[in-house]
N, C-alpha and C positions, 0 to 999 in steps of 0.2 A: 818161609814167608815169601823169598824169592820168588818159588814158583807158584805160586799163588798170585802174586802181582802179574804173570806173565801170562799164565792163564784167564786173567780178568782182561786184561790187553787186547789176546788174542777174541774174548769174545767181543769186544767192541769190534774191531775191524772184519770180524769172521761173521758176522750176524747177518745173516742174508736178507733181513726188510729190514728198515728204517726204523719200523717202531721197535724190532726187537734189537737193534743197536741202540736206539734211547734210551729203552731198558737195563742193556748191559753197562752204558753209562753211565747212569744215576748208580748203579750199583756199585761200579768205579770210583765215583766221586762219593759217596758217602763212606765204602772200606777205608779211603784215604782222606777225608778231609781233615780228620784228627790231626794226622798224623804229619802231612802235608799241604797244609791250609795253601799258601801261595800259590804250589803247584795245580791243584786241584780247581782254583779259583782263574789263573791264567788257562785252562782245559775249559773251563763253564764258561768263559765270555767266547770261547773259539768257538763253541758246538757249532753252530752252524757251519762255520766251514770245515772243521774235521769230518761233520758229517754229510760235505754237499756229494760226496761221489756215488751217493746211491742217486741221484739224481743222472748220471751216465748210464750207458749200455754195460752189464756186467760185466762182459769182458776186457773195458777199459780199466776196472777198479785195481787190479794189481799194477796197473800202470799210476792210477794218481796214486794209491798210497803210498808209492816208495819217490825218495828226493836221491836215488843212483844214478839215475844218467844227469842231474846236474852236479852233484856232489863229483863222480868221474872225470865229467869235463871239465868244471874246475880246478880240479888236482890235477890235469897237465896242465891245464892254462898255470896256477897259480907255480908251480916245479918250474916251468921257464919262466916267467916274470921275477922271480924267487934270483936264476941263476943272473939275468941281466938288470938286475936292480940298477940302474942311475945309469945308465948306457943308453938309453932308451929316451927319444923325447916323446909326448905323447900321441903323436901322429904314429910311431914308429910304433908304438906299444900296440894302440888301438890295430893298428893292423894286423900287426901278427897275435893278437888273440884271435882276431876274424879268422885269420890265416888254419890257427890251431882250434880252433871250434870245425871249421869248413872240416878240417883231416878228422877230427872226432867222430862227423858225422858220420862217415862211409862205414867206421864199423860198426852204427847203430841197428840193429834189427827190428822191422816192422811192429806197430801197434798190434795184439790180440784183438781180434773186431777191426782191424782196418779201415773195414767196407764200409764201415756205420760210420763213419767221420763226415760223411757227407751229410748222414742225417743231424746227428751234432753239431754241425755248421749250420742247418737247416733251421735251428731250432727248433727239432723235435724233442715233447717230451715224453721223459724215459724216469720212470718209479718202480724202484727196486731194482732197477737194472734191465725191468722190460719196458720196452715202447707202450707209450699209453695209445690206443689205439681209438679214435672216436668216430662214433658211427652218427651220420646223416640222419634226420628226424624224417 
């Protein structure tokens, strides 16, 4: 049953259009609603943002669906805060997280689609993962 749960998973996040992740969705949410009403119910008021990142450039999508490079940097941040608990006034804290965010960065590696961040700033829009592209009348 396990992997059947995991495989339904994979098809929301894997579903290359919009609509066939709303699809695998609904399909999610009604194998589990039984079973897991709460769950299932706190997943139906998110949809929309679970499913904004088809709204990006494809190659941005493996970047929003994963929470690791926040989860990473705050598991050093939080490892030293942890060992100087009450040491610390909060001038001193707040900085040295800046201090330990700042060193996090440099071992961050580049966005996938980099270059497209300008359009994404631009507010260009992007469905499916490709730029919607509008032609002049």
């Amino acid at each position: 049953m396990q992997e059947q749960a995991k495989a339904r998973l994979q098809e929301i996040w894997m579903a290359p259009t919009k609509a066939q992740g709303e699809k695998a969705f609904e399909l999610f949410l009604e194998a589990y609603q039984a079973k897991y009403p709460k769950a299932t119910e706190c997943l139906a008021k998110d949809r929309d943002e679970l499913l904004a990142f088809y709204g990006f450039p494809a190659a941005h999508w493996v970047h929003i669906r994963t929470t690791n490079p926040i989860e990473s940097t705050l598991a050093t941040v939080r490892l030293r805060t942890d060992k100087t608990r009450g040491c610390l006034s909060r001038t001193t804290a707040l900085t040295m997280v800046c201090k330990l965010c700042k060193s996090a960065e440099r071992r961050w590696r580049k966005l996938n689609g980099s270059a497209m961040l300008g359009k994404v700033l631009e507010g260009i829009e992007f469905r499916d993962g490709a730029e919607v592209t509008r032609y002049a009348a």
